[in-house]
C-alpha positions in Angstrom: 38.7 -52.7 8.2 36.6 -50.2 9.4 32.7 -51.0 9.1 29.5 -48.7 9.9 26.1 -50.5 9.0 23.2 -48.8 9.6 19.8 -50.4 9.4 15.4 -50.0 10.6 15.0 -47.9 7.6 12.4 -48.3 5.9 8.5 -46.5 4.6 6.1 -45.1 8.1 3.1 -43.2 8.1 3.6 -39.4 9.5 3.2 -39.7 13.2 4.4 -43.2 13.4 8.2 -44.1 14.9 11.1 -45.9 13.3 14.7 -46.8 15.3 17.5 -46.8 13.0 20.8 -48.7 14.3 24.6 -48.2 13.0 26.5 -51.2 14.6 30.7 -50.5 14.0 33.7 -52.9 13.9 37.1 -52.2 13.6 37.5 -49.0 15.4 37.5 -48.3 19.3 33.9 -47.2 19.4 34.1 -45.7 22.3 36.6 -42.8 21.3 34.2 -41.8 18.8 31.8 -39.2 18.8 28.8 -40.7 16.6 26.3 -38.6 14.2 23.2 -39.6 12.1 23.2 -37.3 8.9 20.1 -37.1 6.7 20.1 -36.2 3.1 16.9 -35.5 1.1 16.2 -35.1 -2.7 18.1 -32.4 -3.9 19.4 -30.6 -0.3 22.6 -30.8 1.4 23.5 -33.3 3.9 22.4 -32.3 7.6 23.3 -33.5 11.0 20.3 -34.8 12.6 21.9 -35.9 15.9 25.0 -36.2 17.5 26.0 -38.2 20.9 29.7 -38.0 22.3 31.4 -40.6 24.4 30.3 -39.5 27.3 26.8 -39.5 25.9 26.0 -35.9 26.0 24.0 -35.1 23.2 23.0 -32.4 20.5 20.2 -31.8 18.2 19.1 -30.4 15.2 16.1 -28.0 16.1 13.8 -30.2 13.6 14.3 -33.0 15.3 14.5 -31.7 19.0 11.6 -33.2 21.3 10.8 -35.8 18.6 14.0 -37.8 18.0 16.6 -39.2 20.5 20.4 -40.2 19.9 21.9 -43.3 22.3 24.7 -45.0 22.2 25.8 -48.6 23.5 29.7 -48.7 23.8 29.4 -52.8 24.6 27.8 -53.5 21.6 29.3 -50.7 19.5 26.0 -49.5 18.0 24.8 -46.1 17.6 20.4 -46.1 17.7 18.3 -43.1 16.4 14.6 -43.2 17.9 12.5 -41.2 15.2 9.1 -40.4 17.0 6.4 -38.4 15.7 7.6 -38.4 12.2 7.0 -35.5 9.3 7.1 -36.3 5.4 10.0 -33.6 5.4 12.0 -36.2 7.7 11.9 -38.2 4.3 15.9 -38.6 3.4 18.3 -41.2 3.3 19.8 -41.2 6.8 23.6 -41.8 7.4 25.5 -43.0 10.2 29.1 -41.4 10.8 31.8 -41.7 13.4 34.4 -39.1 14.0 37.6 -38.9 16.7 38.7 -35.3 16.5 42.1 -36.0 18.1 42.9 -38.9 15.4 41.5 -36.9 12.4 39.1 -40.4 11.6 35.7 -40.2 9.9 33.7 -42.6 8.9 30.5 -43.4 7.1 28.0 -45.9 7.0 26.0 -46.5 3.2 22.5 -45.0 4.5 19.5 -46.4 5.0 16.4 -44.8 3.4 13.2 -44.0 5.5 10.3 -42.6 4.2 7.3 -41.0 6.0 4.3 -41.2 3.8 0.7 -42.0 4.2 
């Protein structure tokens, strides 16, 4: 069975820093290209960050200077370092794996953080 659990959620003041983790079981974790999503109140989901195996990374240009994307294939976990952080960075953020080749995707149940003073 196929697990993503994110967690380090949680409420910070703006400027402050949080570091969200998605550890995975039961997939080959490094085949897997792995994204943090973020979804706030009433707007569609976004990719935030995405690292490949490799560990080349991409960024969404809000996030780009402020949050960084790592990966540690021994302990199959996925971190997000949120630096600097905005009230509009307020969302629930989601953890997802994907393979292209297999066709696999999958999702963690989001953990909410919350930049307010």
């Amino acid at each position: 069975q196929v697990r993503l659990v994110e967690s380090g959620g949680g409420l910070v003041q703006p400027g402050g820093s949080l570091r969200l983790s998605c550890a995975a079981s039961g997939v080959n974790f490094r085949l897997y290209v792995m994204n943090w999503y973020r979804q706030a109140p009433a707007k569609e989901r976004e990719l935030v960050a995405r690292i490949y195996s490799g560990s080349s990374t991409n960024y969404a240009d809000s996030v780009k200077g402020r949050f960084t994307i790592s990966r540690d294939n021994a302990e199959n976990t996925v971190y997000l370092q949120m630096n600097s952080l905005k009230p509009e960075d307020t969302a629930v953020y989601y953890c997802n794996g994907h393979n292209f080749r297999l066709g696999s995707d999958y999702w963690g149940q989001g953990t909410q953080v919350t930049v307010s003073s």
